[in-house]
N, C-alpha and C positions, 0 to 999 in steps of 0.2 A: 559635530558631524552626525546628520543623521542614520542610522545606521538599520535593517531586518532580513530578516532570512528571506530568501529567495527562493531556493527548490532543493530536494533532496536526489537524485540520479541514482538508480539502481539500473546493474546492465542484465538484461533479459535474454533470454535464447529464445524465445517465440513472441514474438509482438504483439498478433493477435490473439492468442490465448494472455497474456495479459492485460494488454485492452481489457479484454471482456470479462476479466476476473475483475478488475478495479470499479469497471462502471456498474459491475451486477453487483455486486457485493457491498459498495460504499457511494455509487450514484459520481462517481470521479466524471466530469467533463472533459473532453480532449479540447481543450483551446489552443493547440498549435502542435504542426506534423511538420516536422522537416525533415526532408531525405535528402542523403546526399552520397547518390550511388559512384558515384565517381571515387570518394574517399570507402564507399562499403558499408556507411551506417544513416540508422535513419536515429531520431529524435521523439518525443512524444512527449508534448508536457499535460497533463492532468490536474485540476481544478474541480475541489469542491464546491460547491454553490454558495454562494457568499463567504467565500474567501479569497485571501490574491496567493498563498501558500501554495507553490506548486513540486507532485513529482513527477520525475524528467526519467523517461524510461528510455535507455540506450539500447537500439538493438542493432551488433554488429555483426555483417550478412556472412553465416557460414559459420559461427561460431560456435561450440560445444557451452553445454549448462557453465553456468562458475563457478567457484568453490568461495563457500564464505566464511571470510576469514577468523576467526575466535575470539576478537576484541569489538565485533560487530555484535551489537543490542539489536533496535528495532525502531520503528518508530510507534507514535502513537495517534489516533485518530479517537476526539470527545465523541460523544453522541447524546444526545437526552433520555433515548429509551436502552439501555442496555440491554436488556430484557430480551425484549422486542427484534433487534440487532441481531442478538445471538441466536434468537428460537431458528429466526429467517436462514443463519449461515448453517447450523443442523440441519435446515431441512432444505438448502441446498446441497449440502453434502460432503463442505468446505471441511477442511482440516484444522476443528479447533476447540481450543481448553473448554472444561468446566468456568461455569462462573467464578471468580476468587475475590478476597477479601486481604487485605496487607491484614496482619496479625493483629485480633482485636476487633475487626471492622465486618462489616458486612459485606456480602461480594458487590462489588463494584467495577471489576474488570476482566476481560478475559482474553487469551490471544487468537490468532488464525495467519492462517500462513498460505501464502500466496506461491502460483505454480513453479515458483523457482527459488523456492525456500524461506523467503525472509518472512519475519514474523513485522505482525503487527498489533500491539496492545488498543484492545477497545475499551476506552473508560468511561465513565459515567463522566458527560458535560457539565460540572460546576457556577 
């Protein structure tokens, strides 16, 4: 049985400020909107450019920020220029780490955290 991940769903309190934190920051495509006001939520799934890995941003209408939960990590998004990546989100004005290194190594990674907390590690593309 063939089997791959499909999307990751974080639930938002503002839509469009995340929108435009995903596409300014990481180039994310909106390839599919679905609202469905009658049930109170809308849908958003986001696509990198030559990927089919999607996240599904939940935003349900009237809802206060959420609280996240303390067994929640992050995810992670490669890149080729870290560097490069990171200067751009400083001098956007994003909320995010120093360059870092796993013990031993060079830095190769660093995080930035998105308008409704969750982090996301930027590593160097391999």
């Amino acid at each position: 049985m063939k089997q791959r991940m499909a999307h990751t769903c974080y639930r938002v309190k503002n839509l469009e400020e995340s929108l435009e934190f995903y596409q300014k920051a990481f180039d994310f495509k909106l390839t599919r909107l679905r609202d469905f006001p009658e049930h109170k939520f809308t849908l958003a799934f986001l696509t990198l450019p030559d990927d089919n890995y999607s996240l599904e941003l939940t935003y349900n209408y009237d809802h206060r920020a959420y609280t996240i939960g303390d067994g929640y990590g992050h995810i992670a998004i490669a890149v080729e220029d870290v560097e490069a990546l990171h200067a751009k989100h400083v001098s956007l004005g994003y909320n995010v780490t120093e360059l870092k290194g796993l013990p031993g190594t060079a830095p190769s990674y660093y995080f930035i955290i998105d308008p409704d907390g969750y982090k996301i590690e930027v590593i160097r593309y391999r």
